[in-house]
C-alpha positions as CSV (number, residue, x, y, z in Angstrom):
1,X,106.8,91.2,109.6
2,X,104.8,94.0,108.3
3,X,106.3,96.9,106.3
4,X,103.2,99.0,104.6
5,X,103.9,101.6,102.0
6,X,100.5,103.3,100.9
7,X,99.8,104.8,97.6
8,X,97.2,106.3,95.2
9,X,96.5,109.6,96.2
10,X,96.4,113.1,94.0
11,X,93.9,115.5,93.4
12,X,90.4,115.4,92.6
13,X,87.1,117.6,92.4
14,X,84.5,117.7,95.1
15,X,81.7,114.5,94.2
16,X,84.6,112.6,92.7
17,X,86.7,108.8,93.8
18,X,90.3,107.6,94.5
19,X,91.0,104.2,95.8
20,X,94.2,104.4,98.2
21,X,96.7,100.8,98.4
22,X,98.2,99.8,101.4
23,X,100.7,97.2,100.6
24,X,102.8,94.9,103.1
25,X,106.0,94.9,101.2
26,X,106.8,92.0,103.4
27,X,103.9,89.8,102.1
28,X,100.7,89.3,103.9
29,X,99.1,91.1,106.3
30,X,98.2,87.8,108.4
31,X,97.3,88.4,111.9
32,X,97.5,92.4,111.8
33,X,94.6,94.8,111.3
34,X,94.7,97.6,109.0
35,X,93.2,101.0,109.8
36,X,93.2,104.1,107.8
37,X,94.3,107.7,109.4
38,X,94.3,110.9,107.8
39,X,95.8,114.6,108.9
40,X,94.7,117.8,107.5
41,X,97.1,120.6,108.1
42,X,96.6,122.3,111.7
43,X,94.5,119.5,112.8
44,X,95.5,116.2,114.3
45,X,95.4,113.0,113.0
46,X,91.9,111.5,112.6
47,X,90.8,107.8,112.6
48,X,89.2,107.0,109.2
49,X,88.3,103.3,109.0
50,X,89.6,99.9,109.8
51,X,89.4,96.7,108.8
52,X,90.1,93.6,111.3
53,X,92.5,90.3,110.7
54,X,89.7,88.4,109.7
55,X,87.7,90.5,107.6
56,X,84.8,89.7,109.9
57,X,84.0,93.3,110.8
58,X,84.8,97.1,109.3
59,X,84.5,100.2,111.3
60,X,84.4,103.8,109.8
61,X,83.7,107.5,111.3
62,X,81.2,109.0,111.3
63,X,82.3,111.5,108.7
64,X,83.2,108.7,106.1
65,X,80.6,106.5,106.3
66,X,78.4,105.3,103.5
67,X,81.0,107.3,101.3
68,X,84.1,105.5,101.8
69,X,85.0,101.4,101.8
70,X,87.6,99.4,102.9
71,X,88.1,96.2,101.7
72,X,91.0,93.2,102.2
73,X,92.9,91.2,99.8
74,X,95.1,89.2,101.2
75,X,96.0,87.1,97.8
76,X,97.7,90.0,96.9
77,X,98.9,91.4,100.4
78,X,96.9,94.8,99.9
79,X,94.1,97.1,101.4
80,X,92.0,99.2,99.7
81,X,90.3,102.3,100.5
82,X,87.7,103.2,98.2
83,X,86.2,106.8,98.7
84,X,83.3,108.5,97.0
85,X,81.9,111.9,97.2
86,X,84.6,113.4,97.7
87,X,84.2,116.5,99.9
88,X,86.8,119.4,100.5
89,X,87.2,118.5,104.4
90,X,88.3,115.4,103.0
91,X,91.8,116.4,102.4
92,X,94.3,115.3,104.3
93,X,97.5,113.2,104.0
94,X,96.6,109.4,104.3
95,X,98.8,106.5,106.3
96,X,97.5,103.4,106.7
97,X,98.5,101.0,110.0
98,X,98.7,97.7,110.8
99,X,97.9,96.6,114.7
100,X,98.3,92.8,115.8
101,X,95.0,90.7,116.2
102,X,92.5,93.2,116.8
103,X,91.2,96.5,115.1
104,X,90.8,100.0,117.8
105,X,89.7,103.6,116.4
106,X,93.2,104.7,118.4
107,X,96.0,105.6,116.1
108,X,98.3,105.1,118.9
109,X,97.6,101.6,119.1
110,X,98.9,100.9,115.6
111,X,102.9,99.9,115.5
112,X,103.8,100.1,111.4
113,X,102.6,103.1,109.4
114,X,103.1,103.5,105.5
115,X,104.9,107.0,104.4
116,X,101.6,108.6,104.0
117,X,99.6,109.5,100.5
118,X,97.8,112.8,99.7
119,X,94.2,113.3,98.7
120,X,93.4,117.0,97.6
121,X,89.7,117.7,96.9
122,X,88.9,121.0,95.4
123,X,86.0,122.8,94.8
């Protein structure tokens, strides 16, 4: 039902954006959340912000918020993540998740993961 594949990272300087795509190959997201997860090398896999099935509510960590956005479009079977102000700590390898019905801060709740995208931020 849900097959993401997430895209847009590369390389930017500390202070600048990306936007990051999560895409359901397999058309819309429908009933699943989407949340965002990062992993910096040595470190484990972090919760970044989520986004439930009926765009009602968003939730972000604390290290992300006010700088980063997620948004739903599900005319065009996609979620964004916006991020600002960028900031060395910030790089990681992003995989975004889908979760039926409802939206946690647990990675190991989500059941489909995209391949993974990643964001460098240098000084």
């Amino acid at each position: 039902q849900v097959q993401p594949i997430d895209s847009g990272g590369g390389v930017v300087q500390a202070g600048g954006s990306l936007t990051l795509a999560c895409t359901n190959t397999r058309g819309s997201f429908g009933n699943y959340a989407v949340g965002w997860f990062r992993q910096a090398p040595g470190k484990e896999r972090e919760f970044v912000a989520a986004v439930t099935r009926t765009v009602t509510n968003t939730y972000y960590s604390a290290s992300v918020k006010g700088r980063f956005t997620i948004a739903r479009d599900d005319a065009n079977n996609t979620v964004w993540l916006r991020m600002n102000s960028l900031r060395p700590e910030d790089t990681a390898v992003y995989s975004c998740a889908t979760k039926y019905w409802s939206a946690t801060r647990n990675a190991d709740d989500y059941d489909y993961w995209g391949q993974g995208t990643q964001v460098t931020v240098s000084l």
